[in-house]
C-alpha positions in Angstrom: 27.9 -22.0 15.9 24.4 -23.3 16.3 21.9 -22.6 13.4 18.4 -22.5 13.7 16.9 -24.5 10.8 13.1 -23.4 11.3 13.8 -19.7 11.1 13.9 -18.5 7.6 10.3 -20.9 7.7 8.7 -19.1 10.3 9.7 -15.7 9.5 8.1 -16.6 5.9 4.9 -17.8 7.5 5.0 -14.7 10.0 4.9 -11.8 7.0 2.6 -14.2 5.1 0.3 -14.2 7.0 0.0 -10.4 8.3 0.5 -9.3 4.9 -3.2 -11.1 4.6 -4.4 -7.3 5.7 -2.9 -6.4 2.2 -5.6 -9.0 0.9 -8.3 -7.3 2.8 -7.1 -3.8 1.3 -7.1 -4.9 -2.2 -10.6 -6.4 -1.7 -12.3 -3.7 -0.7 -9.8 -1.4 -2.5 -11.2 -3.3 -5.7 -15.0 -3.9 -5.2 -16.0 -0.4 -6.6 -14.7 -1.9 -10.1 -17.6 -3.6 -11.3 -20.2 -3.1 -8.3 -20.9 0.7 -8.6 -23.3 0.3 -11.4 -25.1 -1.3 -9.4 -25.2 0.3 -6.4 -26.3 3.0 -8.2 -29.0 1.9 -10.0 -30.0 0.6 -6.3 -30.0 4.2 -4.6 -30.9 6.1 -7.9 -27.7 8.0 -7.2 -25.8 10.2 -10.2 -22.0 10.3 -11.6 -21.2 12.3 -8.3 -23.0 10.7 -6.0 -21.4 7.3 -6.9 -18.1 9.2 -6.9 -18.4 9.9 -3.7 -19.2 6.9 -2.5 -16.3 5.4 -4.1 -14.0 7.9 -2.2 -16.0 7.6 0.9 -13.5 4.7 2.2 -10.4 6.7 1.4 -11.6 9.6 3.9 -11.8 6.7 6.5 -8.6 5.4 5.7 -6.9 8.5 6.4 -8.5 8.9 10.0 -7.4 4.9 10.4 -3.8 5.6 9.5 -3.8 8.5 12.1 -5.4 6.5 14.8 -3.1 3.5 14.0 0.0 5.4 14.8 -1.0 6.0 18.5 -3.1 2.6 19.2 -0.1 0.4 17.3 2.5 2.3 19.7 0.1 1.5 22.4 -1.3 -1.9 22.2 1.1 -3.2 19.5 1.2 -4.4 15.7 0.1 -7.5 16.0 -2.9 -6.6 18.6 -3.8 -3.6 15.8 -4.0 -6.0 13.0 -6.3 -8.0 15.1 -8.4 -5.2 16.1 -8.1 -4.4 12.1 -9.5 -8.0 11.1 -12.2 -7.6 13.2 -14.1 -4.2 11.7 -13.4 -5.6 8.2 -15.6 -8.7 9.2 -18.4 -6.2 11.0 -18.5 -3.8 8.8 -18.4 -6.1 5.4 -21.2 -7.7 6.4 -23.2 -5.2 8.0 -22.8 -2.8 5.1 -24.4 -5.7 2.7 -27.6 -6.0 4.4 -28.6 -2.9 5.0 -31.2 -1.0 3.2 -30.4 2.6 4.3 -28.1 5.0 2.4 -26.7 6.3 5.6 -25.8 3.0 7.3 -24.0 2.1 4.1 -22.0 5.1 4.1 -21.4 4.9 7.6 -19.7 0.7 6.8 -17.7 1.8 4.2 -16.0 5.1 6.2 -16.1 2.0 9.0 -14.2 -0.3 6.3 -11.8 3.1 5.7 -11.1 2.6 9.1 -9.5 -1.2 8.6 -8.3 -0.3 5.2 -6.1 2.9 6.4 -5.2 0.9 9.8 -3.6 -2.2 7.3 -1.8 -0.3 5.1 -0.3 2.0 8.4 0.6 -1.5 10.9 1.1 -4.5 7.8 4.5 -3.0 6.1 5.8 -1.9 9.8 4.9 -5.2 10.9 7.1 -6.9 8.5 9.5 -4.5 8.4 10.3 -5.2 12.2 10.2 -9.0 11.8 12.1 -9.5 8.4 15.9 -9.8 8.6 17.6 -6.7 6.8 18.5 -9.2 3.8 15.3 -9.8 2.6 13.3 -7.3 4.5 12.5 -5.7 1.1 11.0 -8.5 -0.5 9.1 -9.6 2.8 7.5 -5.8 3.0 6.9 -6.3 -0.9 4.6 -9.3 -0.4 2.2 -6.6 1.5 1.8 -5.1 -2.0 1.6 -8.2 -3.5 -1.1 -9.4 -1.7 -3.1 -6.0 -2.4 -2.8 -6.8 -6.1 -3.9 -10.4 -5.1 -7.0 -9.1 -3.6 -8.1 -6.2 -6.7 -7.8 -9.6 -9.0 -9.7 -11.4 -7.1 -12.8 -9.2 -6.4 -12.8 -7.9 -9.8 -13.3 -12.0 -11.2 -15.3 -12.2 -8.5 -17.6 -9.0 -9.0 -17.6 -10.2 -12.7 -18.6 -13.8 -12.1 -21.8 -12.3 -9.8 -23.0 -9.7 -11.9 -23.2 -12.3 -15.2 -24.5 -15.3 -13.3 -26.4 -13.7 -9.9 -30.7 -13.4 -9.9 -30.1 -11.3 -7.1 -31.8 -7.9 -7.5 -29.1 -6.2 -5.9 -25.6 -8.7 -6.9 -23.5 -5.9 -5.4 -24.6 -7.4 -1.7 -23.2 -10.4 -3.0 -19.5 -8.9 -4.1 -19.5 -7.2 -0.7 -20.6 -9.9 1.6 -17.9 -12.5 0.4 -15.3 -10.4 1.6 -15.8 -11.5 5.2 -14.7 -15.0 4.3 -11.0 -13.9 3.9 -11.3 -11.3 6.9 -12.5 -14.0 9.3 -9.5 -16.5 8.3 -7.2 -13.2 8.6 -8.5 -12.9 12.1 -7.8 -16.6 12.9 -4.0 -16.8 11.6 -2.9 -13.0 13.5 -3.6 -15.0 16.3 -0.8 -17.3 16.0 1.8 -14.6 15.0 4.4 -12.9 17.9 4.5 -9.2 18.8 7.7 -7.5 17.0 11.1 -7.4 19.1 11.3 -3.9 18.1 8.0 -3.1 19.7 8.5 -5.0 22.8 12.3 -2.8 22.6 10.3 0.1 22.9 8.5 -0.7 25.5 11.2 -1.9 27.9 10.7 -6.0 27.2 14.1 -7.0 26.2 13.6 -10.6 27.8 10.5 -10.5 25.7 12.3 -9.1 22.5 15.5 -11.3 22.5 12.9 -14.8 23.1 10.9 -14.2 19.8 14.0 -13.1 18.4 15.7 -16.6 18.8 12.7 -17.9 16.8 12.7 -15.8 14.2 16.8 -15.5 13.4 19.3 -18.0 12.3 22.2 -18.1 14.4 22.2 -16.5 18.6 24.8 -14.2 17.1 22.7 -11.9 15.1 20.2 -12.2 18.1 22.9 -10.5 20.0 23.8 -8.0 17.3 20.1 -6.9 16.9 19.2 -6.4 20.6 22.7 -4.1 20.8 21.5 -2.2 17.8 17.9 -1.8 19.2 19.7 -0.2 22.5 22.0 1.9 20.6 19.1 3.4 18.5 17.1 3.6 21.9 19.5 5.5 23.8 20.5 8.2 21.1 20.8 11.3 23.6 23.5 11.8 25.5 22.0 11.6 28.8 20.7 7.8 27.5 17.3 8.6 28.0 14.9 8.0 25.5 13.3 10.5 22.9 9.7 10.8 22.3 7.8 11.0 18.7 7.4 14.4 19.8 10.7 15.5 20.5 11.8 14.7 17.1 9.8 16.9 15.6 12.1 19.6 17.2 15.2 17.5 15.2 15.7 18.7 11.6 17.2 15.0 10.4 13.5 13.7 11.4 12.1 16.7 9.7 13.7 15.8 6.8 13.0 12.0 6.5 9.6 12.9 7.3 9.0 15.4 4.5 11.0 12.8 2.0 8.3 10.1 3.0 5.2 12.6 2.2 6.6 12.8 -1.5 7.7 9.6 -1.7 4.2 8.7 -0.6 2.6 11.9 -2.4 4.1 10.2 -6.0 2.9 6.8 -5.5 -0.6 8.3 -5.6 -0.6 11.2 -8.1 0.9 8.6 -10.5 -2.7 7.8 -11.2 -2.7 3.7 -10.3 -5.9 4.4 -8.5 -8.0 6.1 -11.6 -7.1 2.4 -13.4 -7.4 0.0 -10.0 -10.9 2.0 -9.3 -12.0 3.5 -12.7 -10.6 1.0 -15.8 -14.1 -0.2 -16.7 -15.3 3.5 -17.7 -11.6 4.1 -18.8 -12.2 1.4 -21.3 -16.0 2.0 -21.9 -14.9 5.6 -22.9 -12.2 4.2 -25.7 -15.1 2.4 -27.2 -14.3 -1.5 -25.5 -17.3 -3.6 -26.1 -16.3 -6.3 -22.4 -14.4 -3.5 -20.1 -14.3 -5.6 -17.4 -13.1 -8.5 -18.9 -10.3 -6.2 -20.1 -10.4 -4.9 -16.4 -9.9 -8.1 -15.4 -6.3 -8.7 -17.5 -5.3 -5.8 -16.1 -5.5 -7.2 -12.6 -3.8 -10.3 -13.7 -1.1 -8.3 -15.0 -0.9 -5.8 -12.0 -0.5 -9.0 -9.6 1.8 -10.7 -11.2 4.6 -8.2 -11.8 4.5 -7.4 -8.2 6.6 -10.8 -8.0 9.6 -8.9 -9.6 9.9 -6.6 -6.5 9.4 -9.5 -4.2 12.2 -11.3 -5.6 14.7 -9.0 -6.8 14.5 -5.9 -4.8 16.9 -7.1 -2.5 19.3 -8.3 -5.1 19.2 -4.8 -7.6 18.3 -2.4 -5.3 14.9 -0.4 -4.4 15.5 2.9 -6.6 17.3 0.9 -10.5 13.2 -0.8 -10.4 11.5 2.4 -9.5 14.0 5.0 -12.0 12.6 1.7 -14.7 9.0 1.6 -13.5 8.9 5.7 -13.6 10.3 5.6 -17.2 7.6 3.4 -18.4 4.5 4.8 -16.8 6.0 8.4 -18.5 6.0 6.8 -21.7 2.3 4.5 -21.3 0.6 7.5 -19.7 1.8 9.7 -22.5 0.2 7.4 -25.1 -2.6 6.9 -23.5 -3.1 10.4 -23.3 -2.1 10.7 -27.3 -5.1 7.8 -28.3 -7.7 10.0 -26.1 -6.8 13.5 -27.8 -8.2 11.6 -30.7 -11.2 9.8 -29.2 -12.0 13.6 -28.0 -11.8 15.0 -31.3 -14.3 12.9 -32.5 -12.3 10.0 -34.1 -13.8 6.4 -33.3 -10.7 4.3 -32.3 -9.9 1.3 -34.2 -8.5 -2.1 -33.5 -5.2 -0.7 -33.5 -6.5 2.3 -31.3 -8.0 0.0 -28.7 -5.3 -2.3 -28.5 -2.9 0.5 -28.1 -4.8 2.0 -25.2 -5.1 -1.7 -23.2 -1.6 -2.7 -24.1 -0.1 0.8 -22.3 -3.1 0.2 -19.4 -1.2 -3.3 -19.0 2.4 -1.5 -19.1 1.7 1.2 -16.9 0.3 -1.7 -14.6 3.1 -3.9 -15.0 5.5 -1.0 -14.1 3.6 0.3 -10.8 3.5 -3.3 -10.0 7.2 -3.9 -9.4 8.2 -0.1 -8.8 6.4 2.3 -6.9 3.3 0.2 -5.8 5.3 -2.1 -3.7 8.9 0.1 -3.2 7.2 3.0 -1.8 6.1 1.3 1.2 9.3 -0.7 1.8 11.2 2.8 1.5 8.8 4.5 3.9 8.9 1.2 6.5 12.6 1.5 6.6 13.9 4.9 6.6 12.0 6.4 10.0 14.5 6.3 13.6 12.3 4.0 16.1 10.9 6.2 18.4 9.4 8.0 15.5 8.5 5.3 13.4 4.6 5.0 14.6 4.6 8.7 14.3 6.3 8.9 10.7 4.5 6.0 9.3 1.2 7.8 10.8 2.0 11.0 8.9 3.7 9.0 5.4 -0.1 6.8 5.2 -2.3 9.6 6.1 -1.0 11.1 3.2 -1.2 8.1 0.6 -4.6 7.9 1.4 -5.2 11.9 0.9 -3.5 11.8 -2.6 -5.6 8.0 -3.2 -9.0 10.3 -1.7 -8.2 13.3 -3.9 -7.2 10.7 -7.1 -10.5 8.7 -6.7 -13.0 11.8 -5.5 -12.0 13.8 -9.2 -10.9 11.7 -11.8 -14.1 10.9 -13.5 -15.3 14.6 -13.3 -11.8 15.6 -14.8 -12.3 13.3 -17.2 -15.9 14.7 -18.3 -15.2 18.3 -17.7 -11.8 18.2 -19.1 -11.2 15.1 -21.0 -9.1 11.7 -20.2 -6.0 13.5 -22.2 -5.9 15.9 -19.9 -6.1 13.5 -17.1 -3.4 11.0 -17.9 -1.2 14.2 -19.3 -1.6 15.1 -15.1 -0.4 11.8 -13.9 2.3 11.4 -16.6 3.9 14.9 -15.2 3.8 13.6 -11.7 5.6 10.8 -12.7 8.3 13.0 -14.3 8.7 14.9 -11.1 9.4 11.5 -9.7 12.6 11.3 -11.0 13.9 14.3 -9.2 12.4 13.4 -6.0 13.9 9.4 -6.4 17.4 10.6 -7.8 18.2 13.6 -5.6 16.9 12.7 -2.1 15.6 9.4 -2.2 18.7 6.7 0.0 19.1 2.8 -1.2 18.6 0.8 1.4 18.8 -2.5 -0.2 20.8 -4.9 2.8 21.1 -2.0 5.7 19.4 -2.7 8.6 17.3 -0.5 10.2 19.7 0.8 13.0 22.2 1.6 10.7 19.7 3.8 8.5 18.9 5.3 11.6 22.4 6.1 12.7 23.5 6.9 9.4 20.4 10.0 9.8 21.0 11.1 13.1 24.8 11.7 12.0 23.5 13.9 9.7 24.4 12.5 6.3 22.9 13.2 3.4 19.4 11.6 3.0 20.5 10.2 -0.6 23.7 8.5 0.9 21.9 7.1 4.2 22.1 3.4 2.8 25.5 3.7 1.9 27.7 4.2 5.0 27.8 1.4 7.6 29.2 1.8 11.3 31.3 -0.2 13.2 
């Protein structure tokens, strides 16, 4: 049997270098940390004007998502992150020149755009090009590289505003992000369209050539092109069904309503009241250099992602995130605890402060390897393939709803009602989690795709769809 020596190479090159949109996410994910200050002293804009700004991008990212189902289904996932690349380099720049309020608005629903068309087509992208395997770890390195990005543009925003002249250093933080979009741009270029895509549109020829260059042995060549055909040609009269048509199936129903939660708890968690808000979050509990704290907790954040990469496929997606929930219970909780007491008036001490930062790098830690990365592998493997655009449409729309309505509120929660009450929010969500992972959530660690798929369509339980292989 003949082995091809260069795939396990190229597929690593492949996912590394579309999971560069993750990069491009966590940039401009990030850049509020550290340049709103300044923005605002800029436009003379108040606590709710800057809040809105800040959320501004998230509204955009939904209406990407949405679009990215139908143009990714259309021209393809590799032609979408292209397209992707592209408004992240016009609109980063463009948005950093300009003098007018509007325009800028206008860039960063623009940038919501890219943002919310990345995080739809990246995971789905790798998801269709990573053998089942390692598939986890592949779509994990999308999150990874979104933590990658928040670190970097929070040292970076930090390194401006202490050492720039500029009037305005937030131009500055903005305007480097182009650098990374423009070599994103360049290295899609090089990548192949996904055999799954080129499946669904009737290019078998097509699918089973970059197959061979992507898998080990002709065999499993074989084996995937039957499975793709078998999924395919579900009906009886072997025709093909539409996104559409499945919304009349109740197994599709299901999966669909499982990856809202699933999607629904990564967000309500609270990550993105830390990844956007940890400088006023540490300001509050009395920390003389929040963003250099800030900046730790990026480290940290990045970092732990690595434990998903490399051992989701070796323990399983739901053990990490059942550990990850338990400790972002118990850090939220404290947190929550330490700002009763700043409420009530009491100045926290050493012990206080380290407290707080120490469960800010926990909680971070845990999101890191659990639900930051995990979410998005389980919602880029459990949809059938005619409704994966579709259900990955519907599953992103409404991460970036629950990110929208976590970034829009938080700090007016926080003033109106104080940060207890906030983290006491997110710590509840993240105890409904464990209902939600234990009772309907399936394990899909080394299933492939087609056998989730069948495994649905039979009609088993969504819990056991990763546990029952056909012949």
């Amino acid at each position: 049997m003949e082995v091809n020596v260069k795939a396990k190479s190229k597929v690593f090159w492949i996912c590394v270098f579309a999971s560069l949109g993750g990069l491009l996410f966590g940039l401009d994910q990030g850049f509020i940390n550290g340049s709103l200050k300044f923005i605002r002293d800029t436009f003379n804009w108040t606590t709710s004007q800057g809040e809105s700004f800040a959320s501004i991008i998230l509204l955009g990212a939904v209406t990407g998502a949405f679009l990215s189902g139908f143009i990714s289904k259309a021209i393809g996932r590799k032609n979408t992150l292209i397209l992707a690349s592209v408004f992240f380099t016009v609109f980063t720049l463009w948005g950093s020149v300009t003098d007018s309020e509007v325009i800028l608005y206008i860039t960063r629903v623009c940038l919501g755009l890219a943002v919310g068309s990345a995080s739809f087509v990246v995971p789905l992208y790798i998801s269709e090009i990573a053998p089942p395997k390692t598939r986890g770890g592949y779509v994990s390195l999308y999150q990874f590289t979104i933590t990658i990005g928040i670190f970097l543009i929070y040292v970076s925003n930090t390194a401006i505003a202490h050492s720039s002249a500029a009037s305005d250093p937030w131009r500055i933080m903005l305007g480097i992000i182009a650098i990374p979009a423009v070599i994103m741009f360049i290295l899609i270029l090089t990548i192949p369209k996904t055999p799954k895509w080129l499946m669904l549109k009737g290019r078998k020829d097509k699918a089973k050539e970059v197959l061979s260059n992507i898998r080990e042995t002709e065999e499993s060549v074989d084996l995937e092109i039957k499975e793709m055909n078998q999924t395919l040609q579900y009906d009886k009269g072997g025709k093909k069904i539409g996104a559409m048509s499945l919304l009349s199936k109740s197994f599709f129903l299901k999966i669909l309503l499982l990856g809202v939660l699933l999607q629904l708890l990564q967000q309500l968690s609270g990550i993105n009241c830390v990844i956007y808000y940890s400088g006023q979050i540490f300001a509050k509990a009395g920390f003389h250099s929040p963003m250099v704290s800030t900046i730790i907790c990026g480290l940290v954040n990045m970092l732990t992602t690595l434990i998903a990469i490399f051992f989701c496929d070796k323990w399983g997606r739901k053990p990490i995130i059942y550990l990850g929930l338990a400790l972002m219970f118990v850090t939220l909780i404290i947190i929550g605890l330490e700002f009763v007491r700043i409420e009530s008036g009491i100045h926290l001490n050493t012990l206080g402060k380290t407290a707080v930062l120490s469960c800010c790098l926990v909680y971070l830690l845990a999101f890191g390897f659990s639900l930051g990365p995990l979410i998005w592998v389980l919602c880029a493997e459990i949809f059938p393939l005619e409704g994966r655009d579709f259900g990955l449409t519907v599953t992103t729309m409404t991460n970036w709803i629950g990110n929208f309505i976590v970034v829009r509120f938080s700090l007016s929660v926080m003033e109106s009602y104080g940060g207890s009450t906030l983290f006491f929010i997110f710590a509840a969500f993240c105890l409904l989690g464990f209902i939600l992972i234990g009772l309907f959530t399936p394990e899909t660690k080394g299933i492939s795709l087609e056998e989730i798929e069948l495994n649905l369509k039979k009609g088993i339980r969504l819990r056991n769809l990763g546990n029952i292989k056909f012949d």
